[in-house]
Every structure is written in C-alpha cells, then in structure tokens.
C-alpha positions in Angstrom: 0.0 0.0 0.0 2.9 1.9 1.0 4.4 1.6 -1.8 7.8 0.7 0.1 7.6 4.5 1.8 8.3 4.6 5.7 6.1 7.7 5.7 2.7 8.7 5.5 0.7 12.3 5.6 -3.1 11.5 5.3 -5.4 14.7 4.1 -7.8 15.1 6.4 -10.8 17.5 5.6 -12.8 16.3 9.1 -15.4 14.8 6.5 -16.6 11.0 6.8 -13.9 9.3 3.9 -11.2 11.2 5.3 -12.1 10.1 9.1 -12.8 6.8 7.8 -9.1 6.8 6.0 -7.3 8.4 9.0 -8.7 5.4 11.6 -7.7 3.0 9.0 -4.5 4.0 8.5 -3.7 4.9 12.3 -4.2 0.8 12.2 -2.1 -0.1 9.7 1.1 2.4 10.0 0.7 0.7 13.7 1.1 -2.6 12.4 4.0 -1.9 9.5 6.0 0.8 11.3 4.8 3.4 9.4 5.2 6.8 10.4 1.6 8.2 10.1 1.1 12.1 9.9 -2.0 14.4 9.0 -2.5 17.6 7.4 -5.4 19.7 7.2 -6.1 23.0 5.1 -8.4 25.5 6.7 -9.4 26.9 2.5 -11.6 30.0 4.3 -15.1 29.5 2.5 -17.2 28.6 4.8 -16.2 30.6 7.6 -17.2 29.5 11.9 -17.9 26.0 9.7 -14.3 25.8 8.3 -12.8 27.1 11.9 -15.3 24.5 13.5 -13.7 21.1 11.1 -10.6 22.9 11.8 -11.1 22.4 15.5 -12.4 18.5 15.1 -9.4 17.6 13.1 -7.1 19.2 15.6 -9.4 17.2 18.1 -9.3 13.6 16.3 -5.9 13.9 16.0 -5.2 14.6 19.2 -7.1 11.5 20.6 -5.5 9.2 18.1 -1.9 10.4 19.2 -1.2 11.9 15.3 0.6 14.7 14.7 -1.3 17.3 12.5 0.0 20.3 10.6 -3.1 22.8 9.5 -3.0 25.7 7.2 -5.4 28.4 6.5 -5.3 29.7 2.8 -7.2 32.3 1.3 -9.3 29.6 -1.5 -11.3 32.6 -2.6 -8.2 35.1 -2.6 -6.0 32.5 -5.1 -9.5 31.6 -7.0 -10.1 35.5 -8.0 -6.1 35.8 -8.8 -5.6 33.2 -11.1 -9.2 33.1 -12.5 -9.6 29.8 -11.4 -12.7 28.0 -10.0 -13.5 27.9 -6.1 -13.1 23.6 -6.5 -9.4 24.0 -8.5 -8.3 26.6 -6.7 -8.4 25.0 -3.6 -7.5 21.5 -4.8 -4.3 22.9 -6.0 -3.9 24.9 -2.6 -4.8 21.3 -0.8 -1.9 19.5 -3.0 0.9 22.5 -2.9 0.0 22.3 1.1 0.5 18.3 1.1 3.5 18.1 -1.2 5.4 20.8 1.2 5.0 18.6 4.1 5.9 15.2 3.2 9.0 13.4 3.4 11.5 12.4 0.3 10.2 8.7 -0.3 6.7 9.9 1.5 3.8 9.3 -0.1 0.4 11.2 0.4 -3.2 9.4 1.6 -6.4 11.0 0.2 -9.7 9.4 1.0 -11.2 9.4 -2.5 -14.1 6.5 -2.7 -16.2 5.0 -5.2 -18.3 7.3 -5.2 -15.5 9.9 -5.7 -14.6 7.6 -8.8 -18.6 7.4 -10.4 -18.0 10.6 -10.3 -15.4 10.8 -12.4 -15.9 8.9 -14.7 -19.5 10.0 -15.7 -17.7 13.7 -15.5 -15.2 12.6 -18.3 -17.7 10.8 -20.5 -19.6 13.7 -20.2 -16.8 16.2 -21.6 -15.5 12.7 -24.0 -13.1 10.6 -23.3 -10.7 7.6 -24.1 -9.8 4.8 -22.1 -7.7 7.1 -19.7 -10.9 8.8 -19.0 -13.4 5.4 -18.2 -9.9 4.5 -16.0 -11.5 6.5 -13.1 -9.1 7.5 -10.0 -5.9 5.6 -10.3 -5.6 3.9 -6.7 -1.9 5.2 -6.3 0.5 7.2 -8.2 2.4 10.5 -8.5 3.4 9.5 -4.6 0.0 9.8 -3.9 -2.1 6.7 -2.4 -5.9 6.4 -2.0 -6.8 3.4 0.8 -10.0 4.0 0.6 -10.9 3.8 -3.5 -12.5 0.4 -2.5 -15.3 2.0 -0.3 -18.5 3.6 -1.0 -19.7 6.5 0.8 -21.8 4.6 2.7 -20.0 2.5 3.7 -17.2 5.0 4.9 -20.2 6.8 7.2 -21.3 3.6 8.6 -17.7 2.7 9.6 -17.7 6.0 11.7 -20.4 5.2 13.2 -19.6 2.0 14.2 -16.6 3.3 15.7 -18.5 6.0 17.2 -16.2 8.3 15.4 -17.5 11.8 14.7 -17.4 13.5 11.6 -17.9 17.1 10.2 -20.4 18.1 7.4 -19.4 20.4 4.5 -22.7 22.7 4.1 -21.1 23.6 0.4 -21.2 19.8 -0.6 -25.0 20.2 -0.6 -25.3 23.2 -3.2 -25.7 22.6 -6.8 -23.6 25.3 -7.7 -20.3 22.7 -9.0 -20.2 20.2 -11.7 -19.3 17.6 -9.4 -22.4 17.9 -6.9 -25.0 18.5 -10.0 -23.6 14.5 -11.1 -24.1 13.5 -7.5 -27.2 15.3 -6.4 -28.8 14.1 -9.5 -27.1 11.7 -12.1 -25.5 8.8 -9.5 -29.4 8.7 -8.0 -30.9 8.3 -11.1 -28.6 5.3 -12.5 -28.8 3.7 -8.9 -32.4 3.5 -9.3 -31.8 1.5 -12.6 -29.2 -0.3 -10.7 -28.0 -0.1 -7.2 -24.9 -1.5 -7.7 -24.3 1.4 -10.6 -21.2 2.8 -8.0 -19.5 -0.6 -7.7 -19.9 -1.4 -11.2 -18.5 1.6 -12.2 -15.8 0.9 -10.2 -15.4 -2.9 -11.5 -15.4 -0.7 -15.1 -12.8 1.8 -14.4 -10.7 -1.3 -12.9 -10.9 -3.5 -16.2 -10.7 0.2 -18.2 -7.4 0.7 -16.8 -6.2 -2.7 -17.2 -6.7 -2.6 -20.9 -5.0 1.0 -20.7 -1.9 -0.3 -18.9 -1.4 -2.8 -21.3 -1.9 -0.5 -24.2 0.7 1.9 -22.8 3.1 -0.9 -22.4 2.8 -1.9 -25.9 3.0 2.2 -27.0 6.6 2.1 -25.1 7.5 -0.7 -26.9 6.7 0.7 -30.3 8.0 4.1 -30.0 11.1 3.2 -28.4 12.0 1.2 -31.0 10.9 3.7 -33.4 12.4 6.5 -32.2 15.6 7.0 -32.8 17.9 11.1 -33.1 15.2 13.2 -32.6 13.5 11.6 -35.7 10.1 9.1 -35.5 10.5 6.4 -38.5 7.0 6.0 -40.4 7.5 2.8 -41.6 7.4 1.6 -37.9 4.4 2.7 -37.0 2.1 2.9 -40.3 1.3 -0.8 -40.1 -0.1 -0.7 -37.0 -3.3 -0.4 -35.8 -4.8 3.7 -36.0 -5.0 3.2 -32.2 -1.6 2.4 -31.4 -0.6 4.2 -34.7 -2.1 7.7 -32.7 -0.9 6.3 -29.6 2.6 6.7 -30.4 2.3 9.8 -32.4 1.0 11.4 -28.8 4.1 10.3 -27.0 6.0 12.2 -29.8 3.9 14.9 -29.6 4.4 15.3 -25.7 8.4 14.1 -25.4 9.8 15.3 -28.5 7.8 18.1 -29.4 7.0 18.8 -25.6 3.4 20.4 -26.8 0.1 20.8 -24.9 -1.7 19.3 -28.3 -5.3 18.4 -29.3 -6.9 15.8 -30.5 -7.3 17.9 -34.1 -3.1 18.0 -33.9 -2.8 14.3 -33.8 -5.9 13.7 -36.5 -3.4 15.7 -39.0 -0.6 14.2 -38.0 -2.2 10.8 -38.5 -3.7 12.0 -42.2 0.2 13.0 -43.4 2.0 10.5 -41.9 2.8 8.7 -44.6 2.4 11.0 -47.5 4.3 13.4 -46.1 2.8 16.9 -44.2 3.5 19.6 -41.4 1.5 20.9 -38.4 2.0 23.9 -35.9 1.3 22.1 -32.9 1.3 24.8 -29.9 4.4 26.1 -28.6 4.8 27.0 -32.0 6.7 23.8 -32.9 6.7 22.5 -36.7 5.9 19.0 -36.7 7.1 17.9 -40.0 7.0 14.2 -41.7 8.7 13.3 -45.0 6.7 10.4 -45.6 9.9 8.4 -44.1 10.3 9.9 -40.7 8.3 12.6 -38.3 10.2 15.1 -36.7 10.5 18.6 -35.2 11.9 21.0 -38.0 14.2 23.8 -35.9 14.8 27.1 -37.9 11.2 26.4 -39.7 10.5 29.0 -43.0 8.3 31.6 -41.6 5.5 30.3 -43.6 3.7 26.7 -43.6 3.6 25.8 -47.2 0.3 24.1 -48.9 -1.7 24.2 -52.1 -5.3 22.2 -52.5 -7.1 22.4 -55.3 -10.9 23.1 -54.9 -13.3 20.3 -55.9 -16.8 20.2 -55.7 -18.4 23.1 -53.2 -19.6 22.7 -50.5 -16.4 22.4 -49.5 -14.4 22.5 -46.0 -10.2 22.4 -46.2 -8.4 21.6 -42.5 -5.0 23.2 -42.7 -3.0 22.6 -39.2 -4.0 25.9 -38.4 -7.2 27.2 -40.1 -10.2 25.8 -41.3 -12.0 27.2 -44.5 -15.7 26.3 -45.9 -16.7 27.2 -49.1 -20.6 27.6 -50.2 -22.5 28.7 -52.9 -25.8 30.8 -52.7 -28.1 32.8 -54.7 -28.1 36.2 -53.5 -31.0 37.2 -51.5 -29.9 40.9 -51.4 -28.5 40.4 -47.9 -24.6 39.5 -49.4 -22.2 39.4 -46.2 -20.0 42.6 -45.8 -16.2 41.9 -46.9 -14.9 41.6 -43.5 -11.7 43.3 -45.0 -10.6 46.2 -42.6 -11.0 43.9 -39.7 -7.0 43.4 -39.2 -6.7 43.9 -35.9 -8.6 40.8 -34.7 -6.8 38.5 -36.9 -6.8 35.2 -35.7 -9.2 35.6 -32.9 -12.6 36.5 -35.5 -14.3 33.9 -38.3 -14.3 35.7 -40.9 -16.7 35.5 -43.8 -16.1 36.9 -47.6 -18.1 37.0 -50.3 -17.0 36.5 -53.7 -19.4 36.6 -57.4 -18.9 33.1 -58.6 -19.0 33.9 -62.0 -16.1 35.9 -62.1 -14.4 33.0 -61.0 -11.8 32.1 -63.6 -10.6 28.3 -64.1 -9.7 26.2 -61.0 -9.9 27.3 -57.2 -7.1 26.6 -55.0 -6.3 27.4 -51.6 -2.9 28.1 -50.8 -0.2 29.6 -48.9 1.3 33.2 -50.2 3.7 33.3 -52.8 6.2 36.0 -53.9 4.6 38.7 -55.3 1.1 38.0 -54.6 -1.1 41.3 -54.5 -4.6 41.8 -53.8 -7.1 45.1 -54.4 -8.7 46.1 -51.6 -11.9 48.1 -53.3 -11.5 50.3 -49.9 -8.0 50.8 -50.5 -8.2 52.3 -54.0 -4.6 50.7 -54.9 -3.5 47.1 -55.5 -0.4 46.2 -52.1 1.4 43.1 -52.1 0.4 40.9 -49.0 4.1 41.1 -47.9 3.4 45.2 -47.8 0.0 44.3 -46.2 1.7 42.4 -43.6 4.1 45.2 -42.9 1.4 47.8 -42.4 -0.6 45.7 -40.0 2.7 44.8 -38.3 2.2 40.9 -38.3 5.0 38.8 -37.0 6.5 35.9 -38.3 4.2 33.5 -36.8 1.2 35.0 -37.6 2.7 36.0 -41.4 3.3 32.1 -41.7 -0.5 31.7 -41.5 -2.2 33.4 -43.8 -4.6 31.7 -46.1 -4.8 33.1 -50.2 -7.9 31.4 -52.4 -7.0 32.2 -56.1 -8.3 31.1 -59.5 -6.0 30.9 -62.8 -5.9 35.0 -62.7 -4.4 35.2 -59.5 -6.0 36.2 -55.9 -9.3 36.3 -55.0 -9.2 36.4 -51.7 -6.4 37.1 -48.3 -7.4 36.0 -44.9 -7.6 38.4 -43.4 -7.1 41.0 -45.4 -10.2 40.7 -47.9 -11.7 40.1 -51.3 -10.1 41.4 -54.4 -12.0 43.7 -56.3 -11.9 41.9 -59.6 -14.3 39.1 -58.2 -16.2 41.3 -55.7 -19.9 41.0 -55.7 -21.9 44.1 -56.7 -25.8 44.8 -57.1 -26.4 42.2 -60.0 -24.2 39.4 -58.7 -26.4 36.5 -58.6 -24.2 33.5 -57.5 -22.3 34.0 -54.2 -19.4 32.0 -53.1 -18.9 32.5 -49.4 -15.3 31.6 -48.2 -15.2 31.3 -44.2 -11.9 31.0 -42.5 -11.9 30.1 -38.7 -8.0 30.4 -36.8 -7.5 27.8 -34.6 -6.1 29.8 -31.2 -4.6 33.1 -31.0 -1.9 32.4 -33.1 0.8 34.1 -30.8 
C-alpha cells in the first residue's frame, strides 16, 4: 500500500472518507511501522464552519496520538487571482499544502471513494473521453495513495459510526452550484435507481478500463522506443499498425519530442500525413514535420507553412494545421455578407466571412499559402499592395505572417485572410451567385 515509503501524511478535511481513511490507516502504520502524519487545510469558505472542522481535526488527532500540521489559505483570494474556479483553486492549494510537508520517499493518503470515482468517470464521458478517462481515480501514483478507492460513501459513514467516530459536514457539498455535486445530487441517484450497484460497477469498469490502458501503454513504449531514434520518429514503424496504437505513439512524440500541450485535431493531422508526407504547428509553436519516411521537429522552420489544395466540388471545407476554411454557394438574396476586409486587428481571434461573385471565377480554385509577389485590391484601399506590404502595415510577425490563407483562381487572388476580397471578383448589385469563403484560426496564433 505503501508503496515501500516509511512515511505517510493523510489529508484530512474532518469529512466521513477522510475520518474513515485516518482510523484505517492509524491501524495499519501501527502494524507496519509506518510513520503516520495528517494535514489539514483550513481553505476560508465557509467561515465559523471551516474554523469548527478545523477544531475537530485538531481534536481527532489529538485523541489518536497523530501529529497534525493545519494551514489556513485564502481559496477565494487564489481563486479571484488566477481566474480559477472555487473547486481547483483549492484543490491545488490542498496538493501544494500536502506536497510541502511530506518526506522524500513519502507518499500522500487522500480518502477518494467509489463514489468519488462514479463521479469521475460519468464527468469525463460527459466532456469525451478515451480509455484514460473510463480508467476513473488511479488507486496510487504521483506518490499519492488512496486506501480507501475500495469503499462507497456509505460505507465509509457507517464505519464512523460504528466506531463512534464523529465527523464534520461540508454545508457547500450540498449546493448545486459545482459540476461535481449536480452528477451527484442528480445523475449517481438516477442510475442507482436502474441499478443499485451502478457505483461498484462503475468501479469494477474503471478497474478493467485501466487494465486494458496499462497494457496499451506498455505496448506504446514498446513501439515508440524502437521507433524512435535522433530526434526523428520512423514512419514505416508505425504505419502498419493499428490507427490506435498508430495515434498512440504519435501522442508520445507529440508530448516528449515536441513537448506540446496538443489536441486531438493535432494528432488527427498528423495521423492523415504520416505517410504522404505533411507539417503541423502544434502549440508552442513547434513544426511538426514528416517526410513520408520519418516525423520530426523541423528547428529554424521558414516563416510560412507551405500548402496548395485544389478546390473540388463546393460545398467544400479544407483543414490546414492551423485554419479551417468552408466554401458555399448561394443565390443572393440581397442580404450578401460585408467583406470583412478592414478587420485586421482581430486577426486570428474572429471567423471571418467573404463574399465573392462566382461567376467571375476564372478556371480552378485553390487554396494556398502566399507566394512572392502576390497582390490583392482592396476596393477600400483604392490601390492594388502586395500581401508582404499588407503584412508590414498591419505589423504581423513571423508567426502570424506564416498563417495566412490566399484562395485564387487561374488569374491570381481572390481572396487574403484576413485582409479581404479582391475587387476583380467582388460581388456588386447584379451578382447572382455568391461564393462564401469562411476561414476560422485555430487559437490566437501568438
């Protein structure tokens, strides 16, 4: 349990689990020589209430003989300063707290439950998850241990009383005003009346989830270690494989090599160019490059991300790594969309919509990146400006140059994001076929 540490600090919140844990424990340190401390973070919310669990831990540990360190941290104060909510703020207060305190080799109890777990889970297949989501609470890791994970609520409160062990209420646990309480006020009740096992087969869920996921992440070790090799990932490794374990190692990648806080959209990219070759801007900033032989991290990467895709059939929607563009046609209704083209200033952070006359369309569409000496006429300009001057005037920096998105036909430019719509194929009065071209920046692009 101890994971071979002679220590152990147990969080103690005066609450039922946490009384529950701390009587356990107080047991089993006993028994294995285990140094057994407690810590408790007064968080400020609640005011007398939080002084009065305050005062009961400092009481229970008192008549267990166990030492207990308490804290009082302004919650609400950090919550306003990092623009965090009340429940993260003071978890992260609760964990900074605990780490201080214990020991090198120590490890830290908390008296997470089932219930705690249910929770979790139904919280994470709420938002979407994978296998690490359905995987619950892990019962131990990071140097932190939870004894309890096997226990219900209930059965946690009918150990205290058993015990006759006293323990505090948190009045806040009762409001609906936290993601977490709206699940269990309301979801848990309603699948336990289906079921009422639904907690412990949740539990028995996460258990064989995380199985599965343990094995899965043994197996992604295996691959991308021997797949990785200077700095370079080699394709022909790892396109055989499965899409799963294909994705799987192309995450690791993502988060050792390129050492980037990606999305899922990053790895879907990275998945469709693997082979034929591609680049993404995962953020960072990082170029993620492959060759079609290997996938790497390009250092001193041009300044802009080059591509060129031919238009087919419209409707139409391009994903570059970091834009994405629809094309439509409509008739014109006499409401055309305004040429968002003096809107420079939120580049990046704005969808923007142009409208171009589809009849003066001439050949093929393509979307690309900008070339030397590309130019566009900006009607409210009065002048024709290369998109290098444009970038100049608007002060635009490397990053945010490399990004820019050009539709042209066989004449040249039709359109900039997010400069505008040339004035050879803007619509007018008599236009009767729109083509509206929608660009939407993934991020700020800083």
């Amino acid at each position: 349990m101890f994971e071979g540490s002679e220590y152990c600090l147990a969080a103690l919140s005066g609450g039922a689990d946490s009384v529950c844990m701390l009587h356990i424990l107080s047991v089993i340190c006993a028994e294995s020589g285990v140094r057994l401390e407690a810590a408790h973070l007064n968080h400020m919310i609640r005011g007398e209430e939080a002084d009065s669990d305050e005062a009961y831990c400092r009481e229970l540990c008192g008549m267990l003989g166990i030492r207990l360190y308490v804290k009082k941290s302004d919650v609400p104060a950090a919550a306003k300063a990092g623009k965090l909510s009340l429940e993260t703020a003071a978890r992260n207060e609760r964990y900074s707290f605990f780490r201080e305190l214990v020991r090198d080799g120590g490890v830290i109890a908390v008296g997470h439950t089932m219930n705690d777990n249910a929770e979790t889970v139904l919280m994470n297949l709420a938002r979407g998850c994978g296998l690490n989501g359905l995987s619950g609470i892990a019962p131990a890791g990071n140097g932190i241990i939870r004894p309890i994970l096997c226990l219900s609520r209930e059965d946690t409160e009918s150990y205290c009383s058993k015990i006759n062990l006293r323990y505090v209420i948190d009045s806040t646990n009762s409001k609906d005003d936290a993601s977490r309480n709206l699940v269990r006020h309301h979801a848990l009740p309603v699948l336990e009346s289906v079921n009422a096992n639904a907690v412990e087969n949740i539990f028995r869920s996460s258990e064989n989830a995380r199985s599965v996921l343990d094995h899965f992440e043994t197996e992604t070790g295996v691959l991308y270690d021997a797949s990785f090799s200077g700095g370079k990932l080699e394709v022909e490794n790892i396109s055989s494989q499965s899409p799963a374990l294909r994705r799987a190692v192309t995450e690791r990648f993502l988060k050792d090599a390129a050492g980037s806080d990606y999305e899922k959209r990053h790895v879907d990219l990275i998945d469709s160019f693997l082979c034929s070759g591609g680049a993404v801007v995962v953020p960072g900033g990082k170029k993620v490059v492959s060759d079609g032989r290997s996938l790497y991290v390009e250092t001193n990467a041009p300044e802009d991300t080059v591509f060129n895709e031919p238009v087919g059939s419209i409707p139409a929607q391009t994903e570059l790594p970091y834009a994405r563009i629809r094309l439509d046609i409509r008739s014109n209704d006499g409401n055309i969309i305004k040429n968002n083209d003096n809107h420079c200033h939120n580049y990046l952070k704005l969808p923007y919509t142009y409208c171009i006359d589809y009849v003066k369309i001439q050949g093929t569409l393509v979307l690309r990146s900008r070339l030397p000496g590309d130019r566009i006429s900006l009607s409210h300009r009065g002048c024709s400006k290369t998109i290098g001057k444009l970038f100049t005037e608007n002060r635009f920096d490397a990053g945010m140059r490399g990004r820019c998105v050009v539709l042209a036909d066989d004449a040249g430019v039709c359109a900039v994001f997010p400069f505008g719509v040339d004035s050879r194929v803007e619509p007018g009065p008599g236009s009767e076929t729109i083509l509206t071209a929608e660009c939407e920046y993934y991020g700020s692009g800083n």
